[in-house]
C-alpha positions in Angstrom: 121.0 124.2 84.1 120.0 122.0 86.9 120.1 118.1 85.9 116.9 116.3 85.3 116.5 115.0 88.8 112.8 113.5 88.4 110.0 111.4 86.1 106.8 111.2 86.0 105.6 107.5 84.7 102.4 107.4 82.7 100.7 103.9 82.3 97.0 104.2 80.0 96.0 102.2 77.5 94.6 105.3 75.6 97.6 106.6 73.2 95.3 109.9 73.2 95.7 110.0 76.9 99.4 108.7 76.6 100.3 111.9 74.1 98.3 114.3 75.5 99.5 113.7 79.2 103.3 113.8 77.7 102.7 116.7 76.0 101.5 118.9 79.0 104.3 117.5 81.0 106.7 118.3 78.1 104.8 122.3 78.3 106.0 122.6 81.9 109.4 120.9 81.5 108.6 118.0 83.8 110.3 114.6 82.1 107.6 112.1 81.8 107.7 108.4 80.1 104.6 106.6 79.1 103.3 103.3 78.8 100.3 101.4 76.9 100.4 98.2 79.4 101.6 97.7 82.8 104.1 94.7 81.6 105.7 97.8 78.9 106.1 99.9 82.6 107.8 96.8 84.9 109.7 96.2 81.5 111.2 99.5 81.2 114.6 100.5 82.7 113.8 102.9 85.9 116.8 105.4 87.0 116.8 106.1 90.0 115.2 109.4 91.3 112.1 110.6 92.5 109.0 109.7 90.8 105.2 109.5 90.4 103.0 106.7 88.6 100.0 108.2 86.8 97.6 104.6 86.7 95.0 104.0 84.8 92.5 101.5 86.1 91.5 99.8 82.7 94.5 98.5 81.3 94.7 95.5 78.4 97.4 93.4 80.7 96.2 93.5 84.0 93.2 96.1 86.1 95.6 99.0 87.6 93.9 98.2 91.0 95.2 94.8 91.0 98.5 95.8 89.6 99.2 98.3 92.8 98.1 95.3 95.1 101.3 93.5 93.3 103.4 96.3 93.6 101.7 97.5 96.8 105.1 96.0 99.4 108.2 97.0 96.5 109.7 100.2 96.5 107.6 101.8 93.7 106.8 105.6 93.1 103.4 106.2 94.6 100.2 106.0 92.2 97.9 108.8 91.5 95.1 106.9 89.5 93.3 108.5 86.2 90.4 106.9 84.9 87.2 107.4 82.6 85.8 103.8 84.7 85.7 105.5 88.7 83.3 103.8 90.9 83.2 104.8 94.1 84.6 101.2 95.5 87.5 101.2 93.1 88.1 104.7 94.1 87.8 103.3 97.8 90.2 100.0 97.0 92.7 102.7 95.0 93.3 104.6 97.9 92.9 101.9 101.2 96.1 100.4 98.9 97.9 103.6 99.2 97.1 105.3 96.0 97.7 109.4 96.2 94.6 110.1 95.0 92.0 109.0 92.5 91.2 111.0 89.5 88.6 111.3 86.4 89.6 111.9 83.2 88.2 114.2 81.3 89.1 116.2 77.9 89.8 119.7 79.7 94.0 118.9 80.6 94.2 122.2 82.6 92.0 120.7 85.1 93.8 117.3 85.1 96.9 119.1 85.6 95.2 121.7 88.7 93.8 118.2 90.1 97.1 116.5 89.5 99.2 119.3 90.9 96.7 119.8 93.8 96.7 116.4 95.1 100.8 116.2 94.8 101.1 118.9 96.4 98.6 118.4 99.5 99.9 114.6 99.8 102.7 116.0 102.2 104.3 112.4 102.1 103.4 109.3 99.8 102.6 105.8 100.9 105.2 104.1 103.3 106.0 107.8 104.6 108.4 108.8 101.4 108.8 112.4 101.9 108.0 114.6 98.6 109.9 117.4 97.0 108.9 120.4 95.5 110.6 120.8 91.8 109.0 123.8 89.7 104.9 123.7 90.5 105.5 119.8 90.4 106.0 117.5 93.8 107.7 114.5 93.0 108.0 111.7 96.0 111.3 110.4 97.1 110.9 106.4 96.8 113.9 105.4 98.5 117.1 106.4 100.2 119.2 106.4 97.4 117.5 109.1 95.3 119.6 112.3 94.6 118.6 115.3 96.4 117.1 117.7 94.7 
């Protein structure tokens, strides 16, 4: 078996959304962590391989939008935002900040998961030019040098 070379990084205040997004990631084998608060995600231990942030915009600690301003210049995975509040400016902010792409939520998962998959896969690279990876029908972005090839 290959080793788990990858994460996925889920941050919604929604434990709904939280289980439900783990759970389909957990379906197609792709490790996933998730967190109710942006401080729980900067709190948490991060190994390092290649990842993706899934954002939610309305979060009880801080709004997602200003939280990938904070993080916009560290070496973070790249953000593909999921929300039930999209505006067209926030989606405009999300994405002029470097955001992957800016999605609705809604209850149907297998068209999160074609949007999610679409946009990964499309991106080509993430922001600041990290190159992504194909790993089983997900892309996963390489965030910095030191990441283990897949």
């Amino acid at each position: 078996m290959i080793p788990v070379d990858y994460i996925v990084y889920v941050v919604d205040d929604d434990v709904r959304v939280r289980e439900s997004l783990l759970e389909l990631f957990a379906s197609l084998a792709v490790p996933s962590a998730a967190f109710g608060s942006a401080s729980e995600y900067v709190a948490h231990p991060k190994r390092d391989v290649p990842a993706c942030l899934l954002l939610d915009v309305e979060l009880p600690d801080i709004n997602g939008l200003d939280f990938q301003r904070q993080v916009r210049d560290a070496d973070h995975p790249p953000i593909v935002f999921i929300t039930g509040h999209g505006d067209i400016p926030s989606s405009v902010r999300a994405m002029k900040n470097g955001a992957v792409d800016f999605l609705v939520k809604n209850k149907d998962t297998s068209r999160l998961k074609a949007e999610f998959f679409a946009t990964v896969d499309t991106a080509g690279y993430g922001p600041h030019g990290h190159p992504v990876t194909r790993v089983d029908s997900l892309v996963v972005f390489r965030t910095n040098s030191t990441a283990h090839p897949l």
